[in-house]
C-alpha positions as CSV (number, residue, x, y, z in Angstrom):
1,X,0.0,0.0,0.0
2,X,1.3,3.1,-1.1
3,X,2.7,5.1,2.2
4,X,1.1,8.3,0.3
5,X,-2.4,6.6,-0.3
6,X,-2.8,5.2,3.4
7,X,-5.6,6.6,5.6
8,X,-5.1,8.5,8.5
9,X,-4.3,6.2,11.0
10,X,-4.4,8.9,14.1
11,X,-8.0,9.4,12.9
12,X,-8.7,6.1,13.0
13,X,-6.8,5.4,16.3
14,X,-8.8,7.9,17.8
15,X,-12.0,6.8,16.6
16,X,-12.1,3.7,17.5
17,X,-9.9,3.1,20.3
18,X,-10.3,6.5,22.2
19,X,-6.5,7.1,21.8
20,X,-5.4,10.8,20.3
21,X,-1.3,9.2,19.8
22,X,0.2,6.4,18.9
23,X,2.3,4.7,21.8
24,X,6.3,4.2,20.7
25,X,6.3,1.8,17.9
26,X,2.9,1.5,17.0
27,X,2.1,4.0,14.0
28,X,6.2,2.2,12.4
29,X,4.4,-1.3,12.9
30,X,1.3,-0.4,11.2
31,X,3.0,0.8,8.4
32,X,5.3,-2.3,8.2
33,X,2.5,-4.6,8.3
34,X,0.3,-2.1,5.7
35,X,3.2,-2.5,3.4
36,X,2.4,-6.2,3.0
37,X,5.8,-7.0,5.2
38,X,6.2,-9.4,8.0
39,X,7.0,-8.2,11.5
40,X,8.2,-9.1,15.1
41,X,7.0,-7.5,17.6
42,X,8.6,-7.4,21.6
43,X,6.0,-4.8,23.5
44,X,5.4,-5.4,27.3
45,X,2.0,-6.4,28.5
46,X,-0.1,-3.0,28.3
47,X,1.8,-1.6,25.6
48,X,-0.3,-1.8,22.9
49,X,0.2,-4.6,21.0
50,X,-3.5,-5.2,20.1
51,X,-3.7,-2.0,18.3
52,X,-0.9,-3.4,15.9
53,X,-2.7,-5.5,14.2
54,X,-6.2,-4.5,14.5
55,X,-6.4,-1.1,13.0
56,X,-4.5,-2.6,10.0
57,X,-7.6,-5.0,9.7
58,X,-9.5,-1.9,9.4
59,X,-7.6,-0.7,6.6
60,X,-7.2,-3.7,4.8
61,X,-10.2,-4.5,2.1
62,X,-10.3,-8.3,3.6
63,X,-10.3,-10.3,6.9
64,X,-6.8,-10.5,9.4
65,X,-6.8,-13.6,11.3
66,X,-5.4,-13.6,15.0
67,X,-3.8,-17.0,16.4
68,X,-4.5,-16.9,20.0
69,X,-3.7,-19.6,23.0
70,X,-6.4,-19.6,25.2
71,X,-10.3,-19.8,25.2
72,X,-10.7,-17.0,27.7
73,X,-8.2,-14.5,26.3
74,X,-9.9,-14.7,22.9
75,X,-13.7,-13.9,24.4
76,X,-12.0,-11.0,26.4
77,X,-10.4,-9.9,22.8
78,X,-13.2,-9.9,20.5
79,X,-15.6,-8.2,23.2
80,X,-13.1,-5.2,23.4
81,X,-12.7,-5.3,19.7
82,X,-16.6,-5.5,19.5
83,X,-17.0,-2.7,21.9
84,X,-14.6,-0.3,20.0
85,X,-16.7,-1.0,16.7
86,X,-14.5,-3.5,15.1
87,X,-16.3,-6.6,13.8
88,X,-15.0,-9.5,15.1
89,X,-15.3,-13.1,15.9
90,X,-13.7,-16.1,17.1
91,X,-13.9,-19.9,16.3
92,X,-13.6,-22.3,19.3
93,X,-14.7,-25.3,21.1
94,X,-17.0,-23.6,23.4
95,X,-19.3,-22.8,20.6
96,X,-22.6,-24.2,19.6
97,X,-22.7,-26.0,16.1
98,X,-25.3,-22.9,15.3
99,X,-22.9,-20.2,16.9
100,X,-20.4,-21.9,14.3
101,X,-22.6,-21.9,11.3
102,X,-23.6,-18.3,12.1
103,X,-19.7,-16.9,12.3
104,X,-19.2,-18.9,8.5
105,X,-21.4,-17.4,6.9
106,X,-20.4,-13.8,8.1
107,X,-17.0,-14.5,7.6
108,X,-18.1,-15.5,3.9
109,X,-20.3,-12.4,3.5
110,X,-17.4,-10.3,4.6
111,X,-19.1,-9.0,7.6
112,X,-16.2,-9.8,10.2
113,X,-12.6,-8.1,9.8
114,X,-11.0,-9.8,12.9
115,X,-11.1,-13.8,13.4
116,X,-9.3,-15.4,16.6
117,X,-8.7,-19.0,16.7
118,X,-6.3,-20.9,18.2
119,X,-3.6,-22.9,16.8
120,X,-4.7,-26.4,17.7
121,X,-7.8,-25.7,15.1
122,X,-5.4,-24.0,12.6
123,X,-3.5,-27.3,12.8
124,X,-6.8,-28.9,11.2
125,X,-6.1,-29.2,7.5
126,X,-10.0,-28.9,6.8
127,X,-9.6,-25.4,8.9
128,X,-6.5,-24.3,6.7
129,X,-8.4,-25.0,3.4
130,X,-11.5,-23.5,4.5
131,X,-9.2,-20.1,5.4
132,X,-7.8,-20.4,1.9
133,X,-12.0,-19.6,0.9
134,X,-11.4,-16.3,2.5
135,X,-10.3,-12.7,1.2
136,X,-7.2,-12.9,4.2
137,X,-5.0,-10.5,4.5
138,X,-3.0,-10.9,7.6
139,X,-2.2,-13.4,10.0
140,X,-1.2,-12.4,13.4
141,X,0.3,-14.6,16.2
142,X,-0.3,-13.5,19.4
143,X,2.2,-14.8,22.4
144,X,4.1,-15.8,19.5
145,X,7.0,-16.9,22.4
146,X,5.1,-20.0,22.8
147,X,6.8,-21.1,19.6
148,X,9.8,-21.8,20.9
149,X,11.5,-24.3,23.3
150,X,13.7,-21.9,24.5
151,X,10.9,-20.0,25.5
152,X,9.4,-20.4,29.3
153,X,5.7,-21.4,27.5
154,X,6.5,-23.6,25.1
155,X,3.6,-24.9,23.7
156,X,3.7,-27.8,20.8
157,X,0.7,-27.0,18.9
158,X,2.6,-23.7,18.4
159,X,4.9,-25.4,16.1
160,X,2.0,-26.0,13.6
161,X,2.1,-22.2,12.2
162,X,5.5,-22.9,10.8
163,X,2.6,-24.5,7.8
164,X,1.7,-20.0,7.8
165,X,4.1,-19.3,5.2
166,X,4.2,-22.5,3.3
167,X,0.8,-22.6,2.5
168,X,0.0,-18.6,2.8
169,X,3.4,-17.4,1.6
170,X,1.8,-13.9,-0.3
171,X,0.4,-13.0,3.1
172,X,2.3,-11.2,5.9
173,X,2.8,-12.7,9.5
174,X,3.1,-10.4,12.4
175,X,4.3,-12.4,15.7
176,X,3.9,-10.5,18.9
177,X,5.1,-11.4,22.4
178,X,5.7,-10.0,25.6
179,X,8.6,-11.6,26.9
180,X,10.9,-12.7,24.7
181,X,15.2,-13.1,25.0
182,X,17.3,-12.5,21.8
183,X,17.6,-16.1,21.5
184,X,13.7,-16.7,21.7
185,X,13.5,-13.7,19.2
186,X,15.5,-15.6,17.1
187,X,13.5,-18.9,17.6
188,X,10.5,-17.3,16.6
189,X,11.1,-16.1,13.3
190,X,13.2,-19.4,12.8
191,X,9.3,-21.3,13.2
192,X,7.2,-18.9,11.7
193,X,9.4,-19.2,8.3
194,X,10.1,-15.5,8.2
195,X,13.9,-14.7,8.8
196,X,13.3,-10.6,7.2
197,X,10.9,-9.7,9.6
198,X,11.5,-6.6,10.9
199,X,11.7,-6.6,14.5
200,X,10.5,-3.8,16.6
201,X,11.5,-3.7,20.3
202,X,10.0,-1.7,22.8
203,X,11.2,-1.1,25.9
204,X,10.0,-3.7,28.5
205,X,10.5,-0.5,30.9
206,X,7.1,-0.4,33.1
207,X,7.2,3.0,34.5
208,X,3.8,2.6,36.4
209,X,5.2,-0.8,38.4
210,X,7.0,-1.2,41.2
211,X,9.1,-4.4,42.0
212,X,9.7,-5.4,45.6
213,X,11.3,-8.4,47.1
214,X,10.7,-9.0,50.7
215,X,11.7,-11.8,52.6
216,X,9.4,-14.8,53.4
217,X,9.1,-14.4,57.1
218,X,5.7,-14.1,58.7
219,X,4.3,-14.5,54.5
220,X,1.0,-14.5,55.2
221,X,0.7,-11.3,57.9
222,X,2.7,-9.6,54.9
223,X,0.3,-10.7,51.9
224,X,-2.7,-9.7,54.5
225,X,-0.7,-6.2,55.0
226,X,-0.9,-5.5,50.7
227,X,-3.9,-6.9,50.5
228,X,-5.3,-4.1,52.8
229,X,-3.5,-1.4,51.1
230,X,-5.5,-2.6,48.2
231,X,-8.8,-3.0,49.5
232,X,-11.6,-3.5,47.2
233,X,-8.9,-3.5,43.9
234,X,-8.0,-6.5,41.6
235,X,-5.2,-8.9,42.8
236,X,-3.6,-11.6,42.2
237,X,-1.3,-13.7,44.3
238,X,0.7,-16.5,42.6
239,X,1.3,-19.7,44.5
240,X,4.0,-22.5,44.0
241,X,1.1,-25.5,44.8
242,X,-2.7,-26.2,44.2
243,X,-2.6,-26.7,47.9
244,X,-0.9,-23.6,49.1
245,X,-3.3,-21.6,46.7
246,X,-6.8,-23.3,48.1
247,X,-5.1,-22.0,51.6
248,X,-4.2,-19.4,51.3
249,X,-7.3,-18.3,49.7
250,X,-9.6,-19.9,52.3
251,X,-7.6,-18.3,55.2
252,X,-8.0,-14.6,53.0
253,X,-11.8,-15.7,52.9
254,X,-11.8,-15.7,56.5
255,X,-10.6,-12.6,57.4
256,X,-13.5,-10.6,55.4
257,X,-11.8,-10.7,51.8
258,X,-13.4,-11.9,48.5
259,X,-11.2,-14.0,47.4
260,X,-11.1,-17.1,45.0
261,X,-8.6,-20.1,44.2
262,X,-7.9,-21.2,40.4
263,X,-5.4,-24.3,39.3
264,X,-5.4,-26.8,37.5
265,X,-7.0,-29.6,40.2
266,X,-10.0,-27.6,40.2
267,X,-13.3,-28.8,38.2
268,X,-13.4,-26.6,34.9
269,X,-16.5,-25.0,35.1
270,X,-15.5,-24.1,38.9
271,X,-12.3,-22.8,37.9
272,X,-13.6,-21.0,35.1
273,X,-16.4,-19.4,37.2
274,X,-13.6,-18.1,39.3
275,X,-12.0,-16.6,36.7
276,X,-15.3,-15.2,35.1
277,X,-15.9,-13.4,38.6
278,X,-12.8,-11.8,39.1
279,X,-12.9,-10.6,35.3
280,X,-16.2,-9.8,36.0
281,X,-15.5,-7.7,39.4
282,X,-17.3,-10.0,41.1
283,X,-14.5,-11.3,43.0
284,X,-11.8,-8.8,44.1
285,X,-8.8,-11.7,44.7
286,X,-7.5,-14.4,42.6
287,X,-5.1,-17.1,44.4
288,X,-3.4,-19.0,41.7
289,X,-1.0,-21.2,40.8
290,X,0.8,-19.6,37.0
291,X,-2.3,-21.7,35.2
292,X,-3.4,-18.7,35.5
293,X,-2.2,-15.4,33.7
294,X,-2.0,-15.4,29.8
295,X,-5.9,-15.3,29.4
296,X,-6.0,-12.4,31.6
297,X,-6.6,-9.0,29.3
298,X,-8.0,-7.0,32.5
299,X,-6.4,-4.0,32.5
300,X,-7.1,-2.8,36.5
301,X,-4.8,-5.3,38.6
302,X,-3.2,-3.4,41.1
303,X,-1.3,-5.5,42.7
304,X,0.4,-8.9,42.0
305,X,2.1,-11.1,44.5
306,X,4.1,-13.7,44.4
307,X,4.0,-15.8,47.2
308,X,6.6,-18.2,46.2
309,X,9.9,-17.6,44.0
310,X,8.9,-17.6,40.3
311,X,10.5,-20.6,37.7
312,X,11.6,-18.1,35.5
313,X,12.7,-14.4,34.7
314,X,10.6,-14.7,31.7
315,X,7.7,-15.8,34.1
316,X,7.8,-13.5,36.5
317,X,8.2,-10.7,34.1
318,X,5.1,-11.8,32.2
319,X,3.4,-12.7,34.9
320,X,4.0,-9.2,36.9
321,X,2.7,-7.9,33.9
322,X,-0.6,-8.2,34.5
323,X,-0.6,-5.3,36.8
324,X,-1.6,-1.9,36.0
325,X,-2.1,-2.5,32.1
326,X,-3.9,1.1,32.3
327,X,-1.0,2.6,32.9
328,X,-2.2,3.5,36.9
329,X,0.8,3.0,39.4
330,X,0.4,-0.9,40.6
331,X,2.6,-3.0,42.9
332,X,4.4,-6.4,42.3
333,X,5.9,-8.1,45.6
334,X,7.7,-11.3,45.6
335,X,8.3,-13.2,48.7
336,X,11.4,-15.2,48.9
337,X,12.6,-17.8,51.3
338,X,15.8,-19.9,50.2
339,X,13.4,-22.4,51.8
340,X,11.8,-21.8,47.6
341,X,14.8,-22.9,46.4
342,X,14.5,-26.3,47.5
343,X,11.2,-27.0,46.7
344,X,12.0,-26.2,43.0
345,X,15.3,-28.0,43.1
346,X,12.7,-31.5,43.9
347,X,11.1,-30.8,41.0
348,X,14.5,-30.6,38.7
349,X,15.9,-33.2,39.8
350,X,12.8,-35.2,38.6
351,X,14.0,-34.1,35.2
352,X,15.3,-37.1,33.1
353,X,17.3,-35.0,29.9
354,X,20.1,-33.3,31.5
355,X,20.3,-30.6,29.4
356,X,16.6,-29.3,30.0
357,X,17.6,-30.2,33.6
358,X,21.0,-27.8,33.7
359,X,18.7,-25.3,32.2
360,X,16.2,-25.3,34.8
361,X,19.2,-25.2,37.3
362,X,20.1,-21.6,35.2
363,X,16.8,-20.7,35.6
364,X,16.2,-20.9,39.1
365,X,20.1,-19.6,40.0
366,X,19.0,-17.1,37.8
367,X,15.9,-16.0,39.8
368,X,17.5,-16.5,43.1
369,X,20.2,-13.5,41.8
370,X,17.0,-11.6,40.9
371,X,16.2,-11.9,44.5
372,X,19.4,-12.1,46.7
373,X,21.3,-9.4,44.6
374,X,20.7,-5.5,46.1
375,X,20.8,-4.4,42.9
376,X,17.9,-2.4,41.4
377,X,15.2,-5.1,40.3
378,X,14.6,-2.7,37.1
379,X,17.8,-2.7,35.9
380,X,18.2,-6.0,36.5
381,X,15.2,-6.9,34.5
382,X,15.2,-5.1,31.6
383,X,19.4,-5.8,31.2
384,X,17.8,-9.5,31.0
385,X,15.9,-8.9,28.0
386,X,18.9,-7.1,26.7
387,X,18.0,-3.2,27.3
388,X,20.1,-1.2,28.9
389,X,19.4,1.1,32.0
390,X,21.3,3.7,32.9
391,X,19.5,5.7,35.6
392,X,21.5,5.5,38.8
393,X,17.8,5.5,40.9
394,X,14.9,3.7,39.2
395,X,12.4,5.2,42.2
396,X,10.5,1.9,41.7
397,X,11.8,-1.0,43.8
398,X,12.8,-1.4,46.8
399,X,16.2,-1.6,46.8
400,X,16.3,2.1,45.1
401,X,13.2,3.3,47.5
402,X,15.6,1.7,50.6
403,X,17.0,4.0,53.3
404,X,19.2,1.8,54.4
405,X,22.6,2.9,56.4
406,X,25.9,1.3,55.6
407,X,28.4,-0.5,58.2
408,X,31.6,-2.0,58.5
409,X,31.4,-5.3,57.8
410,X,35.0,-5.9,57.3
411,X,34.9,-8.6,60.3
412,X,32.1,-10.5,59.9
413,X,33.3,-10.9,56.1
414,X,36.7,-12.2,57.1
415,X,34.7,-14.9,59.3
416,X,32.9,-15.6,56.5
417,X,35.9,-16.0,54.2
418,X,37.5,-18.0,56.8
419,X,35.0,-20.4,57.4
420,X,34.6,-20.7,53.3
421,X,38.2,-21.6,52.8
422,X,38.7,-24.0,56.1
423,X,36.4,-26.3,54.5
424,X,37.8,-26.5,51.3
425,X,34.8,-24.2,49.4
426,X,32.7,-27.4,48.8
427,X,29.6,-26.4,50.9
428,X,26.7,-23.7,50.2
429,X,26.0,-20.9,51.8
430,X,23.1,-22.6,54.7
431,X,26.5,-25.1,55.7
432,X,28.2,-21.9,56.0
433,X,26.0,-20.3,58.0
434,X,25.5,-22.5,60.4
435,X,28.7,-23.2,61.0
436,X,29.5,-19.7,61.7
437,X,26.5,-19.9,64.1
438,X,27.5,-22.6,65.8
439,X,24.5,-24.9,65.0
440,X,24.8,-28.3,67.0
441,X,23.9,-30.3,63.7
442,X,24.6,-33.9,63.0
443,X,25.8,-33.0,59.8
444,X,28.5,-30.4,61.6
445,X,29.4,-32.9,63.6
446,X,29.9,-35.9,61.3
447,X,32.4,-33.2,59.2
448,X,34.1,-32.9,62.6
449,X,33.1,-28.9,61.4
450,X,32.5,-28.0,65.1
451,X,36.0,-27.9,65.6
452,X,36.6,-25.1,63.2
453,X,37.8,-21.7,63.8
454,X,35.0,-20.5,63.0
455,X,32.4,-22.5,64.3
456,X,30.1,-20.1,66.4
457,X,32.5,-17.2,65.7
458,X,29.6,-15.2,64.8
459,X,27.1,-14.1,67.8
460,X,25.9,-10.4,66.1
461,X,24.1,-11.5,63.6
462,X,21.3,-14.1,62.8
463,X,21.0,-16.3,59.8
464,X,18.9,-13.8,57.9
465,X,21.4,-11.4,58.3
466,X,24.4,-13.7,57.1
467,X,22.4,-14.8,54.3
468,X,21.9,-11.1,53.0
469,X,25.8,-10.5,53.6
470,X,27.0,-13.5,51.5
471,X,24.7,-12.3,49.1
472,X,26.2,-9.2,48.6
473,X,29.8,-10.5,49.0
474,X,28.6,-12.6,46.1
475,X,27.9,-9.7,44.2
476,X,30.3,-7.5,45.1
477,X,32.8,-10.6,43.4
478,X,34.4,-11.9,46.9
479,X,32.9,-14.6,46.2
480,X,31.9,-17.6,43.7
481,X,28.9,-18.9,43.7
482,X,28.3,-22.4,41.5
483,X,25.5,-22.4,39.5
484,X,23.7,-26.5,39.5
485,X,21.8,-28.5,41.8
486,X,24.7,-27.6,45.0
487,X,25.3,-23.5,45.2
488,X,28.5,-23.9,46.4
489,X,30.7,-20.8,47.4
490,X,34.2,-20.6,47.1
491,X,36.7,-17.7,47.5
492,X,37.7,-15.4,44.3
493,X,41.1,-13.9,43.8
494,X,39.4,-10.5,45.5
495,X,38.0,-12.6,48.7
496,X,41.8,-14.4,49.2
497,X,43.4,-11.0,49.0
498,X,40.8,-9.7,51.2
499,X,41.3,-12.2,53.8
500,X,45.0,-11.8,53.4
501,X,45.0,-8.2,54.0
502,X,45.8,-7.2,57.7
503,X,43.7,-3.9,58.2
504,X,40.9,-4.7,55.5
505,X,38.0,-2.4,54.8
506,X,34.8,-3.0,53.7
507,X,31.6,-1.2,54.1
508,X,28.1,-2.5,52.8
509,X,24.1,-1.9,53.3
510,X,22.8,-3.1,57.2
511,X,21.1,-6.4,56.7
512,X,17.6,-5.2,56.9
513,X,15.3,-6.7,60.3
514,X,11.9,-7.7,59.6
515,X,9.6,-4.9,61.0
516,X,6.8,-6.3,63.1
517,X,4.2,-7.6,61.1
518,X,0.9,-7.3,63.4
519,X,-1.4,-10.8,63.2
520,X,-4.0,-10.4,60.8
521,X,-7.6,-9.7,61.7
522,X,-11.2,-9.3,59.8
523,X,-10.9,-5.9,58.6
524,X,-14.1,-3.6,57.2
525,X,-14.1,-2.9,53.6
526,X,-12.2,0.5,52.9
527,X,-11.7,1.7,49.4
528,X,-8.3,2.9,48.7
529,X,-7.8,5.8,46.4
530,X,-5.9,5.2,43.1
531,X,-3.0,7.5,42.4
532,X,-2.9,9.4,39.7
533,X,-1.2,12.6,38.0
534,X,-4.8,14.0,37.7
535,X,-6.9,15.1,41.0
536,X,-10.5,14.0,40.8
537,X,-13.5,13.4,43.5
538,X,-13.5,9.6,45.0
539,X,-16.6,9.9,45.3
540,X,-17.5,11.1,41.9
541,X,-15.2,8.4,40.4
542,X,-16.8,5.2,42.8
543,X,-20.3,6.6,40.9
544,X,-18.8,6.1,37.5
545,X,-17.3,2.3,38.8
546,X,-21.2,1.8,39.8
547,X,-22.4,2.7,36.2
548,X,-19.6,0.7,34.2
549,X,-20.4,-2.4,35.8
550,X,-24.2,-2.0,35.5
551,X,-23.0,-1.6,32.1
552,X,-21.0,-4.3,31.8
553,X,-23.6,-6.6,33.1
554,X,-26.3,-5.2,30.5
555,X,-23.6,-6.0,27.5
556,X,-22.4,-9.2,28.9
557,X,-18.7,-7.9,28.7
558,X,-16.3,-6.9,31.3
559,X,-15.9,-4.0,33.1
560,X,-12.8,-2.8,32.2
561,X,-14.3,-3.3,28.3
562,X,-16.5,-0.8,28.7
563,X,-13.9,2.1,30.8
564,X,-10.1,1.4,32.2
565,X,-9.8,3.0,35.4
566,X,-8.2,5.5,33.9
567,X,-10.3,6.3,31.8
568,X,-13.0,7.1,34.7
569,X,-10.2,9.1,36.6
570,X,-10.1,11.8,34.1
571,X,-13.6,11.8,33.6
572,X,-13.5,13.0,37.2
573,X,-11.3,15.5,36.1
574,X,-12.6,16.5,33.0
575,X,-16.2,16.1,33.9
576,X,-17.0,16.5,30.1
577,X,-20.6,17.3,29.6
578,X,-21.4,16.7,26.1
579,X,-20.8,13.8,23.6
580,X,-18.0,16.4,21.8
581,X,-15.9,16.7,25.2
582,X,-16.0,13.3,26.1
583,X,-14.6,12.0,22.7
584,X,-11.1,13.8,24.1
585,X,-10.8,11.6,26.8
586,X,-8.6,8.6,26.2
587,X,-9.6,5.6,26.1
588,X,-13.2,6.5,24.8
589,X,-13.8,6.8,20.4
590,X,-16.8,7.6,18.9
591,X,-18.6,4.1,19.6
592,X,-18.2,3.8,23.0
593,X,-18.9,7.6,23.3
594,X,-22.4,6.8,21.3
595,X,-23.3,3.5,23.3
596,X,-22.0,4.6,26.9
597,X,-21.4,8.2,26.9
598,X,-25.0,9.4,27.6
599,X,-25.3,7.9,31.2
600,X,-22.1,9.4,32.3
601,X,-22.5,12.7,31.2
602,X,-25.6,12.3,33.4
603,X,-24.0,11.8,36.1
604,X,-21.6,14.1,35.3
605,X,-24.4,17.1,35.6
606,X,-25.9,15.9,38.6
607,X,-22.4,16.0,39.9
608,X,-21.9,19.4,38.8
């Protein structure tokens, strides 16, 4: 398509997805894809990355088809898509023969631009041939990351659309993932057959988050203490077992909160009721296992948990992801315990190839660094997926937010170092620990350990505070840590000429103390007020919450389909008052202002 002859795409962005600019990368995608050229496409979650393919299918004269993983994330996309104006459907196993019948023919008739399905019915060679009936123009694979092995979501029915370019090779594929490395990058285009895609990389950079790590003492007082803070919003706490997820959800249930368990050992239509109500508002905590997360679109989680350490960087990055999509400020806090560490390490070593085995082993050593390094958690993200970082103060974690004051921890470093190099560097850092402690442990004992020099040489601090000083004399390079199923720690060339050193220096961060986490009690239902750059009236804004789920309920959609909180917010500053003024406000084109905008300008006068 001639760049001269194309329509303008701010008008239609604005028209039918309330936005008045592009967001970085979008309007260069659009183009690329217009241009009848594949595309790759690394956005974070909440970027945008619907947008790239969907206003092309309004352009083009012809239908785009969207390959998409999951049942629930493609109902959440065609009712958005519906909502904005775009004509779309999707082809599934939930629907009725009729339902089927009903979608063919419009698809025939060219009444539907957008067509989700997922890649198991793509596989279908009936499917493919039927698609080749139909005036396509693009194909689009969503979460394309699931394509590869190397990927933490590898799914094998992904491997089908490698068949996209063989058998549609005129057409262009966009592939479009959150979370992908450079390898999986690579992988990606390697499977979809298209090697010249342009690749367009956004920065994973989510302003609006912020990334804690606090330790896993006293978890459940702490989740009860977030929980709180977020009263009445959308959460989601990820759990490392079906188990600990019905718990932790019952014991939340008790204490006055609305919450609800999804995983996999759950009946599907309960599970999927649980995940309809907290879509649906109905249900203001979800307790789940990581079953749960890709065919989540809802765009007002303000806080995700993680209750126990994460598989993956990839994981947790996608998974964290899910908060504040709107672009509100949202929390994500990760408990961690080296108690985690084990657990996973069972499940590795049930692993039978040893090289998907030493790459779990990378994996979790890599998320333990994520956890144990005092490094800022934003840097150390986004340096992952290969983006640089260069602010000294990220003002979003909680090792740059920290206060803490420095001492001299020359000493208790040089008992550390001594006790690492008396046994020969072949234990981990727990051996260490409580050696230096003086723990009375048979396995101490057997090692004939208790008669070190440094057993019990350390009475000033506890095995918290050890733990968080070998981890930063691990990163400060004083010390090795293996990577594999034993951590082991052994001096470096800077930690023997430390130890060596008569009058050595070396200052570091106080090992932080747990503050007193009180014991959780029922607690009446408070609504917290969402932070924003604009000032607006709670009150005013709780009304327009009111209305969009009456809505919501009278479409059969979502809430967040009909309004992002955001959206609301600056109708509360705003307070348009006709159909004109509330076009301006983002997130709202001209269909939503036609089909919704009438009963909140109402209330907007009676506010006024």
């Amino acid at each position: 398509m001639d760049r001269l002859c194309m329509p303008q795409l701010p008008s239609l962005l604005k028209k039918y997805f309330g936005h008045s600019e592009f967001r970085p990368l979008q309007e260069e995608i659009i183009r690329q894809i217009l241009a009848g050229n594949d595309a790759l496409v690394l956005m974070p979650t909440g970027g945008g990355k619907s947008v790239c393919y969907q206003l092309p299918a309004l352009v083009f004269d012809g239908l785009t088809v969207v390959i998409s993983p999951l049942i629930s994330l493609m109902k959440d996309q065609v009712d958005a898509a519906l909502s904005n104006g775009i004509p779309a459907a999707c082809l599934n196993s939930t629907l009725t023969q009729e339902e089927s019948e009903r979608i063919i023919r419009d698809l025939r008739d060219g009444l539907i631009k957008l067509l989700y399905c997922a890649p198991e019915r793509f596989a279908l060679p009936q499917f493919r041939e039927f698609l080749r009936t139909l005036p396509i123009k693009l194909f689009a694979v969503d979460e394309a990351h699931c394509i590869s092995e190397w990927g933490h979501d590898f799914r094998a029915d992904y491997r089908t659309l490698s068949l996209l370019k063989e058998e549609f090779p005129k057409l262009p594929v966009v592939a479009l993932t959150a979370t992908a490395t450079g390898q999986v990058a690579d992988d990606i285009v390697e499977q979809l057959g298209i090697p010249n895609a342009k690749r367009f990389v956004s920065s994973s950079n989510r302003q609006n988050l912020t990334y804690r790590v606090e330790r896993k003492t006293n978890a459940f007082n702490k989740l009860v203490h977030w929980v709180t803070k977020f009263k009445g919003e959308s959460v989601i706490v990820y759990c490392f077992s079906k188990k600990e997820t019905d718990k932790i959800a019952e014991q939340l249930c008790a204490l006055g909160f609305n919450a609800r368990p999804y995983h996999a050992g759950m009946k599907p239509e309960k599970r999927a009721r649980n995940q309809s109500d907290f879509i649906n508002d109905k249900v203001d905590i979800i307790t789940a296992t990581i079953a749960f997360g890709m065919g989540i679109d809802k765009s007002d989680v303000r806080l995700v948990v993680h209750y126990s350490l994460p598989k993956t960087i990839e994981g947790y990055f996608q998974e964290t992801g899910r908060a504040g999509r709107d672009g509100l400020e949202s929390e994500c806090v990760l408990f961690y315990g080296p108690g985690d560490q084990f657990n996973q390490k069972y499940f590795i070593q049930q692993i039978q190839d040893p090289y998907q085995q030493d790459k779990r082993y990378e994996q979790l050593n890599q998320m333990v660094s994520y956890c144990e390094l005092k490094k800022c958690r934003r840097k150390q993200l986004l340096n992952y997926f290969g983006e640089s970082f260069e602010q000294d103060n990220c003002q979003g974690c909680d090792v740059c937010l920290n206060t803490q004051t420095s001492f001299n921890a020359a000493e208790v470093s040089q008992k550390v170092f001594v006790a690492i190099h008396e046994t020969g560097g072949r234990f981990g850092a727990s051996h260490i620990i409580n050696i230096l402690l003086g723990k009375n442990l048979k396995k101490i004992r057997d090692l004939s350990h208790n008669k070190l020099v440094s057993y019990g040489a350390v009475i000033d601090f506890n095995k918290d505070h050890l733990a968080q000083i070998i981890a930063t004399l691990v990163e400060e390079n004083y010390l090795k840590k293996e990577t594999g199923m034993y951590p082991t720690l052994s001096l470096t060339h800077k930690g023997v000429t430390f130890l060596d050193n008569a009058t050595p220096e070396l200052t570091m961060d106080e090992p932080e103390t747990e503050a007193e986490i009180p014991q959780p009690k029922a607690r009446a239902a408070t609504k917290t007020k969402l932070k924003s750059k604009l000032s607006y009236n709670q009150d005013l804004f709780e009304e327009f919450r009111t209305l969009r789920k009456h809505l919501a309920i009278k479409n059969n959609v979502p809430p967040y389909i009909i309004a992002s909180d955001k959206t609301l917010i600056e109708l509360a500053h705003f307070l348009p008052v006709t159909t004109a003024q509330l076009i301006n406000i983002n997130g709202i084109g001209e269909v939503k202002a036609q089909r919704y905008g009438r009963e909140f300008i109402e209330i907007i006068k009676e506010y006024a």
